[in-house]
One Martini backbone bead per residue (centre of mass of N, CA, C, O) as a GRO file, in nm:
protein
  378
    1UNK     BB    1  -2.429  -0.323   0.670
    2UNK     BB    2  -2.427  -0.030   0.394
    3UNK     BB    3  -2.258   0.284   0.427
    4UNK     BB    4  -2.290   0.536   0.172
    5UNK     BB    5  -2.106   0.750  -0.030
    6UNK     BB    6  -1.883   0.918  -0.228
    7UNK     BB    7  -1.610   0.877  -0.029
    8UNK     BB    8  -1.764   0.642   0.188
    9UNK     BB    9  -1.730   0.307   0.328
   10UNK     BB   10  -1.992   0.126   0.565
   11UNK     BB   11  -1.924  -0.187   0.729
   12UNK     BB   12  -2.154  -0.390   0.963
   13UNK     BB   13  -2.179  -0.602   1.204
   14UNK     BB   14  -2.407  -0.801   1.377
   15UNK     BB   15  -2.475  -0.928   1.733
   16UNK     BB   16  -2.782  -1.023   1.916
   17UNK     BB   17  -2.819  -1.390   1.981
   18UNK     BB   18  -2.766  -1.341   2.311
   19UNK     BB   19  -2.860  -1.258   2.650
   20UNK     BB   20  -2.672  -0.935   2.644
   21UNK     BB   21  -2.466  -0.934   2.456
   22UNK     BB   22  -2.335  -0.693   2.183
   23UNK     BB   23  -2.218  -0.688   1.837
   24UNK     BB   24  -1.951  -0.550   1.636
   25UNK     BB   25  -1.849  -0.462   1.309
   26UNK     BB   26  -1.636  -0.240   1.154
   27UNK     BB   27  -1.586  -0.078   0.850
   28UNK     BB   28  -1.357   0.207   0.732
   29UNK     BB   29  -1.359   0.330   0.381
   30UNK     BB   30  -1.218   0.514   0.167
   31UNK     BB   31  -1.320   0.618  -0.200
   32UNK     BB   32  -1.075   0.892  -0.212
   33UNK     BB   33  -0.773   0.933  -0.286
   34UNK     BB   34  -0.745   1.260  -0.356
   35UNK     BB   35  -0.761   1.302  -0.095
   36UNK     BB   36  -0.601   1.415   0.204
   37UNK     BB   37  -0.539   1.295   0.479
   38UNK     BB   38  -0.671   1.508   0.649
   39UNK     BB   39  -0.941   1.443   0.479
   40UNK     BB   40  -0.970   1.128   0.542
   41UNK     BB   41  -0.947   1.143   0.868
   42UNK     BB   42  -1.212   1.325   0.930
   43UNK     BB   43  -1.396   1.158   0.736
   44UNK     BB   44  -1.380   0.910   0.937
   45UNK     BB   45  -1.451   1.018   1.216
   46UNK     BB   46  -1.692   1.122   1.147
   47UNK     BB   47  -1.848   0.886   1.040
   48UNK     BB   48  -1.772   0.712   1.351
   49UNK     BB   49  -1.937   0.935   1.508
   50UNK     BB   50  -2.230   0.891   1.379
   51UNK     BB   51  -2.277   0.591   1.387
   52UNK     BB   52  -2.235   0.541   1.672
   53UNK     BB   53  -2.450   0.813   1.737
   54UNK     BB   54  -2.674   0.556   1.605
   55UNK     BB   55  -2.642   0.256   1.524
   56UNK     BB   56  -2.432   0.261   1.851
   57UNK     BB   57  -2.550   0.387   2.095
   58UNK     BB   58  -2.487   0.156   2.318
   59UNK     BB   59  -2.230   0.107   2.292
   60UNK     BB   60  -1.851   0.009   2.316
   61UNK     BB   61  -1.533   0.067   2.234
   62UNK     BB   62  -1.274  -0.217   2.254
   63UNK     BB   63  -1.149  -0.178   1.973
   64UNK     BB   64  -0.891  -0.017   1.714
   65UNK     BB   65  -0.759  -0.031   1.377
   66UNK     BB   66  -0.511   0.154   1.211
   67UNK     BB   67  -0.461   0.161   0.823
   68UNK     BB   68  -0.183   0.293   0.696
   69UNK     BB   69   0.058   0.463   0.421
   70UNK     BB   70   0.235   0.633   0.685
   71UNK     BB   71   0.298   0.608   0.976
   72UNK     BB   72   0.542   0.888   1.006
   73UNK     BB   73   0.316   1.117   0.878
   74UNK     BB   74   0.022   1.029   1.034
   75UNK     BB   75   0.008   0.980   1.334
   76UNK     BB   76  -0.022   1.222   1.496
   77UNK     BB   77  -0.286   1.305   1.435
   78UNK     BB   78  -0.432   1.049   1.524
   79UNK     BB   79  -0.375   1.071   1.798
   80UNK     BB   80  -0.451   1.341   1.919
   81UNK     BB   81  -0.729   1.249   1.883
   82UNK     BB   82  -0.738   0.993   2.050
   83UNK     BB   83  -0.683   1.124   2.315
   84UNK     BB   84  -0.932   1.281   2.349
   85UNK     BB   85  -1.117   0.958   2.326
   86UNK     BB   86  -0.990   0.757   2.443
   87UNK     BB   87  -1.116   0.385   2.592
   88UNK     BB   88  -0.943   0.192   2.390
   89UNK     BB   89  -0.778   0.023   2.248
   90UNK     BB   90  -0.479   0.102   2.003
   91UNK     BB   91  -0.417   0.035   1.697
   92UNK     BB   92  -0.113   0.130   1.458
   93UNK     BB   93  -0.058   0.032   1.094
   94UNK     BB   94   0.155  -0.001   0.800
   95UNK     BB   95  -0.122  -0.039   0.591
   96UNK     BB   96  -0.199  -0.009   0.269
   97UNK     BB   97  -0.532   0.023   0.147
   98UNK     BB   98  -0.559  -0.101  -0.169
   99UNK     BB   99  -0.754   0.138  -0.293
  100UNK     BB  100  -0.566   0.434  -0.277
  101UNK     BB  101  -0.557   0.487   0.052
  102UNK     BB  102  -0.451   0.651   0.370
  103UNK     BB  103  -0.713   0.481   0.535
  104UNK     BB  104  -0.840   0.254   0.772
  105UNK     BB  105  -1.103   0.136   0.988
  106UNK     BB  106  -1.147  -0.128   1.305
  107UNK     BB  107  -1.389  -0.196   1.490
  108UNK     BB  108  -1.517  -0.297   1.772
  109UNK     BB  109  -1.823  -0.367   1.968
  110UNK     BB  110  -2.033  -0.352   2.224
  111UNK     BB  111  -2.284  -0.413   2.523
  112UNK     BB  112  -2.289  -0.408   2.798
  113UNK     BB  113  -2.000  -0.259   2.916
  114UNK     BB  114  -1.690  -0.228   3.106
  115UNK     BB  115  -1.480   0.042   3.056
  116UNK     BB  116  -1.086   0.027   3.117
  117UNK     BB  117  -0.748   0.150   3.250
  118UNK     BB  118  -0.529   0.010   3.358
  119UNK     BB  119  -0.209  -0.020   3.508
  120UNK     BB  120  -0.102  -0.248   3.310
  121UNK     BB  121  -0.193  -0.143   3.026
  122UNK     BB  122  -0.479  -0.270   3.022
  123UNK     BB  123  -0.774  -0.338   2.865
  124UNK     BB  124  -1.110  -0.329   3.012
  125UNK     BB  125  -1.360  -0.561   2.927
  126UNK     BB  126  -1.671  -0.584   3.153
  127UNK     BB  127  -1.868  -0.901   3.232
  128UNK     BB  128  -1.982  -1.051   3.454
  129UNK     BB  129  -1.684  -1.268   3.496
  130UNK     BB  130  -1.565  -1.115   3.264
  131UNK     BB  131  -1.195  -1.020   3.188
  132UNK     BB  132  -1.116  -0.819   2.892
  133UNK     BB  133  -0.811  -0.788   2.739
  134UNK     BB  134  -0.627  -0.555   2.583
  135UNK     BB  135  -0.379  -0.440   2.292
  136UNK     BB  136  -0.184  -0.191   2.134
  137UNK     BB  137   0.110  -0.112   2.005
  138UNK     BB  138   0.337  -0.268   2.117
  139UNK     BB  139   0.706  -0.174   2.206
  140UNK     BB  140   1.063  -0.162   2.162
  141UNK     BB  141   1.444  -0.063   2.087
  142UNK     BB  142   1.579  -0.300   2.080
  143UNK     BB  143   1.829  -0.424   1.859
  144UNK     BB  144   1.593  -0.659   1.750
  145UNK     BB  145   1.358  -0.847   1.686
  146UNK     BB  146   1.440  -1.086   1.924
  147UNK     BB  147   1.435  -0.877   2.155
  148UNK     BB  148   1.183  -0.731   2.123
  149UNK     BB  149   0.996  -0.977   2.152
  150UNK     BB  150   1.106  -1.065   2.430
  151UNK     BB  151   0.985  -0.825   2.595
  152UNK     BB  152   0.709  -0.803   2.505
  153UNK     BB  153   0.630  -1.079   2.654
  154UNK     BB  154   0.739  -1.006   2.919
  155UNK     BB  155   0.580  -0.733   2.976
  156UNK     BB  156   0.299  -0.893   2.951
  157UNK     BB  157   0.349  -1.123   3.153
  158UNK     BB  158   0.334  -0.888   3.371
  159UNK     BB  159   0.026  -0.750   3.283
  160UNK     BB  160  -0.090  -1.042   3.370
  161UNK     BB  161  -0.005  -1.067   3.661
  162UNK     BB  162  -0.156  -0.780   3.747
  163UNK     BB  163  -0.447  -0.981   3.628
  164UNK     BB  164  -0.443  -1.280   3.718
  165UNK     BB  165  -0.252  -1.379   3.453
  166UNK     BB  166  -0.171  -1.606   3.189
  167UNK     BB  167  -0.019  -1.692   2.868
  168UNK     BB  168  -0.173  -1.985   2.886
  169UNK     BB  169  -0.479  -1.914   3.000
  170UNK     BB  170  -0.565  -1.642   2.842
  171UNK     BB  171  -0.459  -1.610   2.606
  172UNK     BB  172  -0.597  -1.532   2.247
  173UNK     BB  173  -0.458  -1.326   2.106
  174UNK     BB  174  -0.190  -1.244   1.842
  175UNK     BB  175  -0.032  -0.950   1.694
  176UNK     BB  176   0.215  -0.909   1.446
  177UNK     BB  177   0.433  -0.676   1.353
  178UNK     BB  178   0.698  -0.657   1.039
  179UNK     BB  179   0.948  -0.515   0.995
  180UNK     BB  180   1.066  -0.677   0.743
  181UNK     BB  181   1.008  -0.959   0.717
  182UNK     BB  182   1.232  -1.099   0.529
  183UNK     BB  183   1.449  -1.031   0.775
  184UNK     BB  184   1.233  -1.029   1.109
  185UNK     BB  185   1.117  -1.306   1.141
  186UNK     BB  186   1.285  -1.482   1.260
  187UNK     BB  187   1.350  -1.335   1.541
  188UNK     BB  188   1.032  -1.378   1.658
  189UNK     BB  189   1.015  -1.697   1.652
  190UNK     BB  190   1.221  -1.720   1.870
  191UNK     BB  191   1.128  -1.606   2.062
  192UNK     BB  192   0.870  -1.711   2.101
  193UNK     BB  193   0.946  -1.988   2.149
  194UNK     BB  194   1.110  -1.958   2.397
  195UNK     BB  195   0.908  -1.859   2.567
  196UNK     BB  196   0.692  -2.041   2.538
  197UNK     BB  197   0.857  -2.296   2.715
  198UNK     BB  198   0.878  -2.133   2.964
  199UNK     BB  199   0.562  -2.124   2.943
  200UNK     BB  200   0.402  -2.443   2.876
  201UNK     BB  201   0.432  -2.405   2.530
  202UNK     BB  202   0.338  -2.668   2.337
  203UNK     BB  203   0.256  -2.941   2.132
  204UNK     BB  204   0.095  -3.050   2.388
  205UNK     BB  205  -0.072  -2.820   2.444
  206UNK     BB  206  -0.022  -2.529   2.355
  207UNK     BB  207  -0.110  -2.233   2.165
  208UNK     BB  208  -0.161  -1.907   2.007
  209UNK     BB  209  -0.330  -1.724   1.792
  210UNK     BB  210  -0.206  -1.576   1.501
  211UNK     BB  211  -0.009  -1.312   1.332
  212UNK     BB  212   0.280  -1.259   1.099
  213UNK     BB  213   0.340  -0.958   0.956
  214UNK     BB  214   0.358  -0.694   0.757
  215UNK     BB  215   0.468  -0.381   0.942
  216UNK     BB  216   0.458  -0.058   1.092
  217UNK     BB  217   0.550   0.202   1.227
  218UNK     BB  218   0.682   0.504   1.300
  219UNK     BB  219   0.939   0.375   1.371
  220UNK     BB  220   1.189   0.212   1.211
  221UNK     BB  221   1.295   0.068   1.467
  222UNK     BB  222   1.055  -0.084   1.467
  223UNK     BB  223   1.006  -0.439   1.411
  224UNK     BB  224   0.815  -0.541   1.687
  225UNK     BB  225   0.455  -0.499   1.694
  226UNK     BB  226   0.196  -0.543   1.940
  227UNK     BB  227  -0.138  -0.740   1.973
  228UNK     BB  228  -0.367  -0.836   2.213
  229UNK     BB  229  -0.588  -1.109   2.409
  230UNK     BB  230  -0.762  -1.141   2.709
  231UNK     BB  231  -0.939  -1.379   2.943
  232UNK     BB  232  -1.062  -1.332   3.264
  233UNK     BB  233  -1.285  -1.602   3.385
  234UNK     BB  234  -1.154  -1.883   3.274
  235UNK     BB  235  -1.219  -2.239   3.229
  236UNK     BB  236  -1.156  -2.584   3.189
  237UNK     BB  237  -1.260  -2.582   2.816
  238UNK     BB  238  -1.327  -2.318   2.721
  239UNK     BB  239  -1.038  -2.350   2.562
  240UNK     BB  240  -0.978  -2.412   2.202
  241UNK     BB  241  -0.887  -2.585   1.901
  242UNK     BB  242  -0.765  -2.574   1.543
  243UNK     BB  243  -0.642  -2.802   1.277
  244UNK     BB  244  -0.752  -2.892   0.994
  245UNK     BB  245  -0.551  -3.191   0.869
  246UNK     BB  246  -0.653  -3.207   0.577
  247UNK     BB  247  -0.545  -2.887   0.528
  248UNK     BB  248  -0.318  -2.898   0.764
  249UNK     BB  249  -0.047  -2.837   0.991
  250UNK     BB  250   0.154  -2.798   1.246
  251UNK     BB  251   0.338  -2.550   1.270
  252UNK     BB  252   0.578  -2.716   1.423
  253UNK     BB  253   0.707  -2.859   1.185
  254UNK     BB  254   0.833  -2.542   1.112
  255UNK     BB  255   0.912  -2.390   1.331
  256UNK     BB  256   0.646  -2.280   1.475
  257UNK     BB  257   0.418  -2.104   1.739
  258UNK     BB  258   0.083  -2.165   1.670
  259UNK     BB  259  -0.241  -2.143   1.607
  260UNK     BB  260  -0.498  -2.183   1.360
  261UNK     BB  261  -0.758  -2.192   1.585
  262UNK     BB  262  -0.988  -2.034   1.844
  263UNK     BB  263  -1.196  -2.121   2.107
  264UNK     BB  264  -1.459  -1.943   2.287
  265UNK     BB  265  -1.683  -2.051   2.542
  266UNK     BB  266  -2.014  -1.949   2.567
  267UNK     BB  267  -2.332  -1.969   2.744
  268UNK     BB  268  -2.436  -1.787   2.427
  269UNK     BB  269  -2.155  -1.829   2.279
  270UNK     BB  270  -1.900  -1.809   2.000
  271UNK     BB  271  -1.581  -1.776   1.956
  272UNK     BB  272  -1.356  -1.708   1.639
  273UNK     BB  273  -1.003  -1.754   1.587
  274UNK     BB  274  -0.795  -1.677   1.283
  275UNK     BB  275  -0.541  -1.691   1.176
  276UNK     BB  276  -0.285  -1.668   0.972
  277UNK     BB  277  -0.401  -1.751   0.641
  278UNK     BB  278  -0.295  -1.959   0.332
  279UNK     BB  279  -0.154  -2.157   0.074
  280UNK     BB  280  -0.186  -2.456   0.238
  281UNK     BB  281  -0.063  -2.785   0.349
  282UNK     BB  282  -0.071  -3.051   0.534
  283UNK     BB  283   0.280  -3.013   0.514
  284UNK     BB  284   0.396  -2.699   0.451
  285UNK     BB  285   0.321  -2.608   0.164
  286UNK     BB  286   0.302  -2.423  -0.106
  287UNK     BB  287   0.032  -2.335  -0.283
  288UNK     BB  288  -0.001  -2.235  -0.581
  289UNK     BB  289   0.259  -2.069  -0.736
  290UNK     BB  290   0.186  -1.737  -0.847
  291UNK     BB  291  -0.116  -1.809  -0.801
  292UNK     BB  292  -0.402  -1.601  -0.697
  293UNK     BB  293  -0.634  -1.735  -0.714
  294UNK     BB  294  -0.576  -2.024  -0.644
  295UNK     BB  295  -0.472  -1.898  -0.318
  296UNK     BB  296  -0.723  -1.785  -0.243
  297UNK     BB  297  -0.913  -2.043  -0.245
  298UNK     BB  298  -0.728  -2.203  -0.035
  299UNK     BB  299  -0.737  -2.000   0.165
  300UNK     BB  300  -1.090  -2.028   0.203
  301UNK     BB  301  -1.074  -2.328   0.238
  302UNK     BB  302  -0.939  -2.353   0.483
  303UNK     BB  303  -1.084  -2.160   0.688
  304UNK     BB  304  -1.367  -2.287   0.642
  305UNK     BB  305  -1.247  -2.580   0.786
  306UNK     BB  306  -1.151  -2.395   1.024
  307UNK     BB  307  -1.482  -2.334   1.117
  308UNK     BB  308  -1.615  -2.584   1.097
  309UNK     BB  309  -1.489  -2.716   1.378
  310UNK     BB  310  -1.654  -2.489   1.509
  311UNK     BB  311  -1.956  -2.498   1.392
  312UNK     BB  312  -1.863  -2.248   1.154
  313UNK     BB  313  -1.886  -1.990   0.895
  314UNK     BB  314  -1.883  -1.725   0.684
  315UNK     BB  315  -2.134  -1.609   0.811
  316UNK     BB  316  -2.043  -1.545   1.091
  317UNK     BB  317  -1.840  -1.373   1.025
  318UNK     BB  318  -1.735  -1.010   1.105
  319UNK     BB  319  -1.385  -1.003   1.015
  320UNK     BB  320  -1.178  -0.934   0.763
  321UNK     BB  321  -0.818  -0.969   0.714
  322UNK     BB  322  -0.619  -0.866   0.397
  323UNK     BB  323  -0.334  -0.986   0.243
  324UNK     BB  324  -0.052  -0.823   0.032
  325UNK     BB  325   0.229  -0.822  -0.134
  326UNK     BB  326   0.108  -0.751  -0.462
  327UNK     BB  327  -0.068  -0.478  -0.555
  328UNK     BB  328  -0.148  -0.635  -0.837
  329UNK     BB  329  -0.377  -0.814  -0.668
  330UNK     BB  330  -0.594  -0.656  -0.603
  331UNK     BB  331  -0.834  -0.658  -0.763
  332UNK     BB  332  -0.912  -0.925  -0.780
  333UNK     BB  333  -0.946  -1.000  -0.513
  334UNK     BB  334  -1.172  -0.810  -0.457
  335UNK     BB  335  -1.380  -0.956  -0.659
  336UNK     BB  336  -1.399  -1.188  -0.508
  337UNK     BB  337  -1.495  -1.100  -0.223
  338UNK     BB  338  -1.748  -0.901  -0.319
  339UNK     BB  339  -1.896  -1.200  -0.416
  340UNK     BB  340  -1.861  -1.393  -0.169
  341UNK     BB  341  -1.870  -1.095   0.053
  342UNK     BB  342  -2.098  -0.852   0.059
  343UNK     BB  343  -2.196  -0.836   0.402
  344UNK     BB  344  -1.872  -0.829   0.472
  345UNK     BB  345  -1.602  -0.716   0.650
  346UNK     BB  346  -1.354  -0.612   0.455
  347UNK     BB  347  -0.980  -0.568   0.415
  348UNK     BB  348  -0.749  -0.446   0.190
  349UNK     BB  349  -0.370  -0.486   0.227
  350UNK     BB  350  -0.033  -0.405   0.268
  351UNK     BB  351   0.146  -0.738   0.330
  352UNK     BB  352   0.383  -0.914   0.395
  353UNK     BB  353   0.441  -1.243   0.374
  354UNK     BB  354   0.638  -1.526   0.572
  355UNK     BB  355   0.658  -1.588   0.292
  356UNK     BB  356   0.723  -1.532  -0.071
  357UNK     BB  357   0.494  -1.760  -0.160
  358UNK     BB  358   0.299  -1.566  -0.048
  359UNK     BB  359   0.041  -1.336  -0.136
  360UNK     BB  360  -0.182  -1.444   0.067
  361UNK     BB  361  -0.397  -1.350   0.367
  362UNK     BB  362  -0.581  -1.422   0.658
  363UNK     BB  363  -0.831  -1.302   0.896
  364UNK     BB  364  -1.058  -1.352   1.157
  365UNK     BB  365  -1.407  -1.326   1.315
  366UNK     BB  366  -1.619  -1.538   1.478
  367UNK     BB  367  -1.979  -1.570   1.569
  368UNK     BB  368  -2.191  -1.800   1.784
  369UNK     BB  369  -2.435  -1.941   1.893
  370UNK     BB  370  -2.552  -2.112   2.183
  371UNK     BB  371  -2.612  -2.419   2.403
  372UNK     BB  372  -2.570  -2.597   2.684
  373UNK     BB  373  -2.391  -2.503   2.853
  374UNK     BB  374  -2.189  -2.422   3.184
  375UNK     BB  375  -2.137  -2.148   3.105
  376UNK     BB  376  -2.114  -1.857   3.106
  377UNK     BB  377  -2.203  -1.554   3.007
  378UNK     BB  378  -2.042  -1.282   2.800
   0.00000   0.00000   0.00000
């Protein structure tokens, strides 16, 4: 569904065939540049807590993230309101919507879950067997982005184990942004490994899901700022993994360790969580040089691969968010979006991908009825 005006276009994704919780996905986003910050901040919450109280009157929402044009003048006054009714998890990254305005926003939302702050720091979102942890925008001053990312994992990992939960069982999706891409990503990478390696993740067993993308905080100085999410009250064989072999190649390949996309099966649906996909092949190279349609296409290519792995198409996909290192590239991609997903939520924004060769790149979540396995209801 999309609600639009003059200035601001909400498109809306509904979940309903489980058999108790309803799934939606948000995206609000502003269609007047001329408006100032503060006018176009007021006129997406005004907006979106309008469509909240009447087209999701029994939602809660359970994740939110806002992609600023400028995250050190923008933040505080963003913050300032949320503080005053957040309830749940909140991203808030520099990444400027290519459409020429300064902010857009992607909500999560619920029914039937309670929603509430534990005291380790993660957003909890429970119903039936199952909680849900959130967290957005975790960062910490340490000296390089290798040092920050081994932190924010430490940290995480004491408030998995908080929540009587571990990094290789539970966490689901991973999200980094990386201030200076180019310069801060080799950092990440390393960091990441090292951890991966001591709690046993390896190519033997598994990674997790993520996106390491271009994008920066309100502080120039945090280099690696993280979004994450587990949950508590999986069995084994209930979160499995997606790699699409004749069209990607292994992360471990080129010394990277996430998965390409994770599934994690409940007794009336499928989540499936879709990492940073690019315009690469099998061996993990960049396919397509140069060229954004191409890139694209091939991109979507990719996705297509891995979501028919999990038994799911673009049909399913919820919400996708598309990055862009050359904003001269923004009308192209968007009018192939606009005309091959007309009724999909999804933001195009300024975020340079982790190698220079790549244009373009995309992550999504998509949903899809299941029945007849053993596993609880969502």
């Amino acid at each position: 569904m999309t609600i639009k005006t003059d200035d601001i276009r909400t498109d809306i994704f509904h979940f309903a065939e489980g058999k108790t919780v309803e799934e939606f996905h948000v995206m609000v986003q502003v269609e007047n540049p001329a408006l100032s910050y503060e006018q176009q901040l007021e006129m997406l919450q005004k907006t979106y807590d309008q469509i909240k109280g009447s087209h999701l009157k029994e939602a809660r929402q359970v994740f939110k993230r806002y992609y600023l044009s400028d995250a050190a003048n923008q933040s505080d006054s963003l913050y300032e309101w949320e503080n005053d009714c957040a309830d749940c998890a909140i991203s808030v990254v520099q990444q400027p919507p290519l459409n020429g305005t300064k902010i857009a926003l992607w909500a999560y939302l619920l029914t039937d879950v309670q929603t509430r702050a534990n005291e380790s720091g993660l957003f909890e979102v429970s119903h039936g067997a199952y909680r849900h942890l959130w967290n957005g925008s975790a960062h910490n001053l340490a000296a390089n982005s290798e040092y920050q990312t081994r932190l924010l994992f430490n940290e995480y990992i004491m408030q998995l184990a908080a929540e009587g939960c571990t990094l290789r069982d539970n966490c689901v999706r991973t999200w980094f942004f990386v201030n200076d891409i180019d310069l801060n990503y080799g950092g990440v990478v390393r960091a990441r490994n090292q951890v991966f390696f001591t709690q046993g993740l390896t190519r033997d067993t598994h990674f997790i899901a993520s996106t390491g993308i271009g994008g920066r905080g309100a502080d120039q100085n945090v280099l690696s700022q993280m979004d994450n999410y587990a949950v508590s009250g999986l069995t084994p064989g209930q979160m499995w993994y997606l790699y699409a072999p004749t069209h990607l190649n292994r992360t471990s390949d080129y010394g990277v360790s996430f998965e390409r996309g994770t599934a994690v099966d409940y007794g009336d649906r499928r989540h499936v969580f879709i990492s940073g996909t690019a315009s690469i092949n099998n061996k993990g190279e960049v396919v397509h040089t140069g060229n954004i349609v191409k890139q694209t296409e091939r991109m979507l290519e990719n996705v297509e691969v891995l979501l028919r792995e999990a038994d799911c198409s673009f049909a399913d996909v919820g919400q996708m968010s598309v990055y862009l290192r050359d904003t001269a590239d923004y009308h192209v991609v968007n009018r192939i979006f606009a005309e091959r997903f007309p009724d999909t939520p999804y933001v195009i924004v300024y975020a340079p991908v982790c190698r220079p060769g790549w244009l373009i790149e995309m992550e999504c979540m998509a949903v899809k009825a299941i029945d007849g396995n053993t596993f609880e209801a969502f």
